[in-house]
Residue frames as qw, qx, qy, qz and C-alpha x, y, z in Angstrom:
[[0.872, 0.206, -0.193, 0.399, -33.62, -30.61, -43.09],
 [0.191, -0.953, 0.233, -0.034, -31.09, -29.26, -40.61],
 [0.583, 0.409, -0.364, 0.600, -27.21, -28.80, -40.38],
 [0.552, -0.802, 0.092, 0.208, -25.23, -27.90, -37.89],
 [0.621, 0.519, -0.264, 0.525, -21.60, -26.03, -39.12],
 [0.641, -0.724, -0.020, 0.255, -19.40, -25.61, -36.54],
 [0.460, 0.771, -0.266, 0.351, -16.79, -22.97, -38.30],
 [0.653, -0.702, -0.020, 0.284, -13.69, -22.98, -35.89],
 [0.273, 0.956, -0.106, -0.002, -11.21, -20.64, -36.04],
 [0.836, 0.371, -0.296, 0.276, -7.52, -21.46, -36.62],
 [0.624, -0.482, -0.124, 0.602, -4.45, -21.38, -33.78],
 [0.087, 0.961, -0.229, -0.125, -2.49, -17.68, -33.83],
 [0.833, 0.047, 0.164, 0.526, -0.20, -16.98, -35.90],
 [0.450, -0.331, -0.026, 0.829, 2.66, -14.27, -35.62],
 [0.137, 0.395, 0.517, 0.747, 0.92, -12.48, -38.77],
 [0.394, -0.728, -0.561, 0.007, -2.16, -12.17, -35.84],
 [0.683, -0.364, -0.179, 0.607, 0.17, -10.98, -33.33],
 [0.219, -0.100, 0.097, 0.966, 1.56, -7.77, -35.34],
 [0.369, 0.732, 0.406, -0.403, -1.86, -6.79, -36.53],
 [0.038, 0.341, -0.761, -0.551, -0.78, -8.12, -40.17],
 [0.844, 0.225, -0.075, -0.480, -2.98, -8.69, -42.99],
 [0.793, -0.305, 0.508, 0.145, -2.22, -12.05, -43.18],
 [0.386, 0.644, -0.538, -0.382, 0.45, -13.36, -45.35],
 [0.923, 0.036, -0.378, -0.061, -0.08, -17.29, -44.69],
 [0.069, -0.680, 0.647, -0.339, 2.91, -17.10, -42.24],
 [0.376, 0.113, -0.904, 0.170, 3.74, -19.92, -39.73],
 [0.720, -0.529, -0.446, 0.055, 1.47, -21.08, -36.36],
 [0.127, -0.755, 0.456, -0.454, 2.79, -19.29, -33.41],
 [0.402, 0.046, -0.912, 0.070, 4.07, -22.48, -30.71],
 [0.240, 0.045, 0.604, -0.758, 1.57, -21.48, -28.35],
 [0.615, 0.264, -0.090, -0.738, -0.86, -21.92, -30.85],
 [0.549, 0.185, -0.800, -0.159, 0.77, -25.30, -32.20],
 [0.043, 0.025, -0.867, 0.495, 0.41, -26.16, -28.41],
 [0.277, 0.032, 0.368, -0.887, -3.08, -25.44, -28.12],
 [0.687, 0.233, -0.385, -0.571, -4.21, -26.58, -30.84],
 [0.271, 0.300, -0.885, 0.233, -2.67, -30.10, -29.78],
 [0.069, 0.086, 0.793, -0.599, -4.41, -29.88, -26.45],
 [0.672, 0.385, 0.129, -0.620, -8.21, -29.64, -28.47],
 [0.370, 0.154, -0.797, -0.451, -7.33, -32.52, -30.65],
 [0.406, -0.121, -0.904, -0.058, -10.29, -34.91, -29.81],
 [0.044, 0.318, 0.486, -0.813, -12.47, -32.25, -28.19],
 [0.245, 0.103, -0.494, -0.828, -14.35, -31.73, -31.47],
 [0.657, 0.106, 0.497, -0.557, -17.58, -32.82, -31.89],
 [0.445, 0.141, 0.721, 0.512, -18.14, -35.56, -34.95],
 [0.304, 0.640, -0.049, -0.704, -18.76, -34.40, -38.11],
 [0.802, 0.100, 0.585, 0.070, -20.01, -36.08, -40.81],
 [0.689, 0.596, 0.178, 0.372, -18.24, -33.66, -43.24],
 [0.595, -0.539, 0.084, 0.590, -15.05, -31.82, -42.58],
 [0.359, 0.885, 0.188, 0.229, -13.69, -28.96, -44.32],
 [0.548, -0.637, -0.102, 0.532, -10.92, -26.68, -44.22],
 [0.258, 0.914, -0.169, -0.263, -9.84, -22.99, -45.74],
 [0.803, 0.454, -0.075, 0.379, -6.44, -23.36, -48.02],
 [0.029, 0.876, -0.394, 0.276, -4.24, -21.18, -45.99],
 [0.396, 0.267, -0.740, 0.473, -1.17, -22.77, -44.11],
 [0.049, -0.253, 0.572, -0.779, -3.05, -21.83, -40.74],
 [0.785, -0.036, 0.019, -0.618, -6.26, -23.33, -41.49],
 [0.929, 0.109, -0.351, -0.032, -4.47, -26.73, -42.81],
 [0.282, 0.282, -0.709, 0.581, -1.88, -26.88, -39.64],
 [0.398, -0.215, 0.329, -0.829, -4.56, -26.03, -37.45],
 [0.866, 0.109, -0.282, -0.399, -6.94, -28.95, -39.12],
 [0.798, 0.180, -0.547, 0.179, -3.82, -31.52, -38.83],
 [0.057, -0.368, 0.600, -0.708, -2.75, -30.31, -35.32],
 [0.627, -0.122, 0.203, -0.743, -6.58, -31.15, -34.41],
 [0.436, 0.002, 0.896, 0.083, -6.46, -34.29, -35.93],
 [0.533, 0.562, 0.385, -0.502, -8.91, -33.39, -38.26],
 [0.413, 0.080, 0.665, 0.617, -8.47, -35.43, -41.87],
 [0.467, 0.768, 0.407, -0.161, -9.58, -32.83, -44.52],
 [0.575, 0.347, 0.366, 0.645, -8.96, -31.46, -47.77],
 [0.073, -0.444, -0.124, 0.884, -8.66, -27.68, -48.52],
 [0.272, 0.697, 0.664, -0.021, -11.61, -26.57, -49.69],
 [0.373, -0.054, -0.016, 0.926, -11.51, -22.67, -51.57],
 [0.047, -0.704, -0.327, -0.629, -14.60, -21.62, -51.10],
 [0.480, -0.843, -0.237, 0.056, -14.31, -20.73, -47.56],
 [0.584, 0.268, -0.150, 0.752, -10.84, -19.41, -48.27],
 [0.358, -0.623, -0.286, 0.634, -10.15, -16.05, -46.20],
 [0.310, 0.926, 0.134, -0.170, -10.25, -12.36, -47.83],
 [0.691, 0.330, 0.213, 0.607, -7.90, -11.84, -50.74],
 [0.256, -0.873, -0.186, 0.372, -6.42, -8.82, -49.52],
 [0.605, 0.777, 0.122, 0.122, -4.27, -8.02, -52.64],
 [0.374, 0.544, -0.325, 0.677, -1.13, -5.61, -52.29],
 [0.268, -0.645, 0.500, -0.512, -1.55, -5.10, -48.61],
 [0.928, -0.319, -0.120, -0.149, -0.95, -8.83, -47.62],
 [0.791, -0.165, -0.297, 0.509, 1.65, -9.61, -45.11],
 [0.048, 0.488, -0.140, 0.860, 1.86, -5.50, -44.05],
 [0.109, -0.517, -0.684, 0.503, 0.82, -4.47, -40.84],
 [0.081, 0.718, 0.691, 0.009, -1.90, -2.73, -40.49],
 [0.296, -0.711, 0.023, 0.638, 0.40, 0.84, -39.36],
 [0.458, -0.161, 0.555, 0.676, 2.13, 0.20, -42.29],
 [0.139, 0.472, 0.628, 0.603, -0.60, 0.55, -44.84],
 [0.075, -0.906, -0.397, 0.123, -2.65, 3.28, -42.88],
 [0.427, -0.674, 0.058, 0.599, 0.45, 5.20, -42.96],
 [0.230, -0.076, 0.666, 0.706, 1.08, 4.77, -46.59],
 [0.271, -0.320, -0.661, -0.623, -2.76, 4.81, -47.88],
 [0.056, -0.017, 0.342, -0.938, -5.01, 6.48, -45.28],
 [0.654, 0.262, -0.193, -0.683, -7.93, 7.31, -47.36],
 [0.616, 0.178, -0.675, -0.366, -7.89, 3.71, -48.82],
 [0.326, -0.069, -0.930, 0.156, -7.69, 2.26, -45.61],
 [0.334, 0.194, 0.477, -0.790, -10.59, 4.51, -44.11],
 [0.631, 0.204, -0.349, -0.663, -12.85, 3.41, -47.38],
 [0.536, -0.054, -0.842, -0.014, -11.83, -0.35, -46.62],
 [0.003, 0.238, 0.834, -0.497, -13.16, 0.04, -43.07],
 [0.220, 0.410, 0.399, -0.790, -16.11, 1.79, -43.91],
 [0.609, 0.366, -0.280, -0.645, -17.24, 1.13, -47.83],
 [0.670, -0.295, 0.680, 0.041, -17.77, -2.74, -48.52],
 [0.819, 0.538, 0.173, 0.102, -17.73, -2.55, -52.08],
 [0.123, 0.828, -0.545, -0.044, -13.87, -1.30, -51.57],
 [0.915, 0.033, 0.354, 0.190, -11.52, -3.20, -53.10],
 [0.204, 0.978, -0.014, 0.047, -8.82, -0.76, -53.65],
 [0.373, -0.727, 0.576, 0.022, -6.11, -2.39, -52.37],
 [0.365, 0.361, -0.742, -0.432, -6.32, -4.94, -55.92],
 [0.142, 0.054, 0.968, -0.200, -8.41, -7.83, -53.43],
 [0.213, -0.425, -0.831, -0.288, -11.42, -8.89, -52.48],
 [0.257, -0.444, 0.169, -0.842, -14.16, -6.22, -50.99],
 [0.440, -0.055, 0.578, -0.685, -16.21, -6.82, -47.98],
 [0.708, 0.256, 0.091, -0.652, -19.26, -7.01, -49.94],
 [0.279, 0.555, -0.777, -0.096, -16.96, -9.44, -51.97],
 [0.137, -0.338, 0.804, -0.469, -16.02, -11.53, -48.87],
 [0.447, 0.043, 0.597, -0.665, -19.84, -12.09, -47.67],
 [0.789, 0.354, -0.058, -0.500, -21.49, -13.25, -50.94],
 [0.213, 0.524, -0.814, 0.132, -18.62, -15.44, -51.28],
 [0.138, -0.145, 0.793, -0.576, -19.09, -17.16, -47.89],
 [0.626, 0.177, 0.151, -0.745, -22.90, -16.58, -48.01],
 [0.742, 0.344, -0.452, -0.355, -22.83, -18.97, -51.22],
 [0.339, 0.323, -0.878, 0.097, -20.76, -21.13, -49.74],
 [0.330, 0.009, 0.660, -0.675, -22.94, -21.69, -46.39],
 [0.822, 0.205, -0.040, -0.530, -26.27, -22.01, -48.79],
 [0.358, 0.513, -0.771, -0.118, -24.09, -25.09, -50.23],
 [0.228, 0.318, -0.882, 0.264, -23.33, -26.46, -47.50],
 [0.543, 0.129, 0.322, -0.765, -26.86, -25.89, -46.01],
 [0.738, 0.210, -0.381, -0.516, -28.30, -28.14, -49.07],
 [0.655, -0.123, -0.741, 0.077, -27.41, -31.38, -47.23],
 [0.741, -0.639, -0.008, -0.205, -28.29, -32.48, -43.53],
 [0.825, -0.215, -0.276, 0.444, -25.84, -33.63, -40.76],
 [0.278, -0.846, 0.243, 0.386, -22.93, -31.50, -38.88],
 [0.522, 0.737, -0.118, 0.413, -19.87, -29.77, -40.58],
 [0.607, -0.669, 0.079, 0.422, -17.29, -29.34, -38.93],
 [0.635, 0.691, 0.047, 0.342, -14.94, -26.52, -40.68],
 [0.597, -0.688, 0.049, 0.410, -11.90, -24.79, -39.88],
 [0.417, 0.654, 0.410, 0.480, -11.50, -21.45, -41.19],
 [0.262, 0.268, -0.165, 0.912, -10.07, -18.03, -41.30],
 [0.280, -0.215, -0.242, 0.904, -11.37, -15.21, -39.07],
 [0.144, 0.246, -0.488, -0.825, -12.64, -13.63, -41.43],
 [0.375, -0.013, -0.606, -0.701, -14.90, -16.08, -42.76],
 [0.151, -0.528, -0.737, 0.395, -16.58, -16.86, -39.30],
 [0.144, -0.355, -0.254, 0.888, -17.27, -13.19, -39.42],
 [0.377, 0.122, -0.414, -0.819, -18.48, -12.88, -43.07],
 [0.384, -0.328, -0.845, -0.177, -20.76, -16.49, -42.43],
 [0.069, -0.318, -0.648, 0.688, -22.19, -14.55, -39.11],
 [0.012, -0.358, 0.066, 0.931, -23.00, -12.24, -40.79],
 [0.379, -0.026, -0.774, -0.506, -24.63, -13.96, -44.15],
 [0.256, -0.371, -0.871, 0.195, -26.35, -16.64, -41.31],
 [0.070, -0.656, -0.651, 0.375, -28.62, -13.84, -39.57],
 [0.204, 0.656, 0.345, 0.640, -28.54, -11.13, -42.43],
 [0.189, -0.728, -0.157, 0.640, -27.11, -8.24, -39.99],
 [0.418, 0.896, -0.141, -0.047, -25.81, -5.03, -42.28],
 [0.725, 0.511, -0.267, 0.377, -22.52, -5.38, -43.63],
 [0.191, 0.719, -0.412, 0.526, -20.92, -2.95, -41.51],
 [0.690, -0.655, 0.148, -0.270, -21.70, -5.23, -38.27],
 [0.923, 0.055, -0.304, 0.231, -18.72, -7.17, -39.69],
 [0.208, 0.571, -0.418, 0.675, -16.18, -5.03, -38.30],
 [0.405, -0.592, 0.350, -0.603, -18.02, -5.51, -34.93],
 [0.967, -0.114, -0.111, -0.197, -17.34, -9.20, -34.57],
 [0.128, 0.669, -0.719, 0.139, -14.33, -10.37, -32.66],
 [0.977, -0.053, -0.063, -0.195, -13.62, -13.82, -32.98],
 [0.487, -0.669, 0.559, 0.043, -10.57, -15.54, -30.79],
 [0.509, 0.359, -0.759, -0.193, -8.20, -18.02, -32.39],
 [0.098, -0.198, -0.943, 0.250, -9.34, -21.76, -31.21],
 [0.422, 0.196, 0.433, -0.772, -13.11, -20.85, -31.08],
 [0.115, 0.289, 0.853, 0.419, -16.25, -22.49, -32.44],
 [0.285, 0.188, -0.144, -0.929, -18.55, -20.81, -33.69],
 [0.213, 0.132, 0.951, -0.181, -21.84, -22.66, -33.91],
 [0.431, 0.112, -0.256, -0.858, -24.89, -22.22, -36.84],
 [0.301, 0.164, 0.929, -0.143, -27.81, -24.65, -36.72],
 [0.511, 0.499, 0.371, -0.593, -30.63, -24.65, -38.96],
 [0.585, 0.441, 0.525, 0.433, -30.76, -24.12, -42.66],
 [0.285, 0.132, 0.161, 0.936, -30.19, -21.54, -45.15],
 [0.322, -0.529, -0.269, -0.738, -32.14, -18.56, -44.34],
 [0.726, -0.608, -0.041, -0.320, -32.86, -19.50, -40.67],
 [0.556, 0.374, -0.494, 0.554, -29.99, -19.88, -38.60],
 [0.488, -0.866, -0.024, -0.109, -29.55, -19.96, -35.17],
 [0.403, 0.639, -0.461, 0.466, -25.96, -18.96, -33.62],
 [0.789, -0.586, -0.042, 0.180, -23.97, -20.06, -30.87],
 [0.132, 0.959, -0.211, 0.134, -20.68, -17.91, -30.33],
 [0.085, 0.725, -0.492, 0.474, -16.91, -18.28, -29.31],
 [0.871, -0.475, 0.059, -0.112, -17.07, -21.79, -27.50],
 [0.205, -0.668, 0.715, -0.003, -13.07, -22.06, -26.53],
 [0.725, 0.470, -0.491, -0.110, -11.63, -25.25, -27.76],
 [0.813, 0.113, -0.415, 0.393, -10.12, -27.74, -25.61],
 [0.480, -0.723, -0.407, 0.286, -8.50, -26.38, -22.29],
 [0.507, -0.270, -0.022, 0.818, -7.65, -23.15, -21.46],
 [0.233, 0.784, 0.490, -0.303, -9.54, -19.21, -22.44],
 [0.502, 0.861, -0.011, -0.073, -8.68, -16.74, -24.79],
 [0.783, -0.019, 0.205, 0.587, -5.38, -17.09, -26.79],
 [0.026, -0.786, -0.086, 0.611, -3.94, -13.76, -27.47],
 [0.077, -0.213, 0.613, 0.757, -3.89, -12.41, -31.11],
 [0.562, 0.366, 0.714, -0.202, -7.64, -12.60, -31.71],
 [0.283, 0.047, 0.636, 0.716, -8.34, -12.17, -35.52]]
């Protein structure tokens, strides 16, 4: 029994932009524009999905794309440091932010850890894995990264090495446990949008 999920990532928003944990903020209009210009570029899908944040469900409805928000693919619950930039909190909590890049069972900042993040996701993917057909989903950053990750069982710490543009699809085929990956196909016209996530 195979699937195909096609995870695409959501238009930038300004939150992107500052290197801010996100705080749900608005679409940037470049993004609203982009996103526009990929409606009806998608492949079908015979189940649709889409994270709860503002940017995942603007992004979804920009695309045309009729779905409900779904919370297990939701994005990392980042706790007291959402909506800070990133300066902000390294300046204030160093240490805490060298342990979040480097320990994934941190979860010092009152969220959700790495390790957290990936079993999360992970679960969710097996889920969605349990039926055939495509998926089409449209989801944080983040949880392209943490489903790469889960989908070909790298170590943890390769999340940090995954940079995934806004408007991109990410492609998984197979089933749980066996996964093959396709990367970072652009959306509709035009190549990298700036603010990747």
């Amino acid at each position: 029994m195979t699937t195909r999920v096609t995870l695409i990532s959501p238009a930038a928003g300004l939150a992107q932009r500052e290197v801010r944990f996100d705080d749900d903020g608005p679409l940037s209009e470049a993004g609203l524009r982009r996103a526009r210009t990929a409606a009806g570029t998608l492949p079908g899908a015979d189940r649709i999905m889409v994270s709860p944040s503002m940017r995942c469900r603007r992004t979804a409805e920009e695309l045309g794309l009729p779905a409900e928000p779904m919370p297990a693919p939701a994005g990392c619950a980042m706790g007291r440091w959402r909506g800070r930039s990133l300066a902000e909190v390294a300046d204030a909590e160093p240490e805490a932010v060298s342990a979040w890049l480097s320990d994934p069972g941190f979860a010092g900042h009152g969220g959700e850890s790495l390790r957290q993040l990936c079993d999360r996701v992970g679960a969710w993917l097996t889920g969605v894995a349990a039926e055939s057909g495509r998926v089409l989903a449209v989801v944080e950053p983040d949880v392209v990264r943490a489903a790469t990750v889960c989908a070909l069982r790298l170590p943890m710490e390769a999340f940090w090495r995954l940079d995934v543009a806004p408007l991109t699809a990410t492609e998984l085929s197979g089933r749980s446990g066996r996964w093959n990956l396709g990367l970072g196909r652009s959306l509709g016209h035009g190549g990298r949008e700036e603010g990747s996530g």
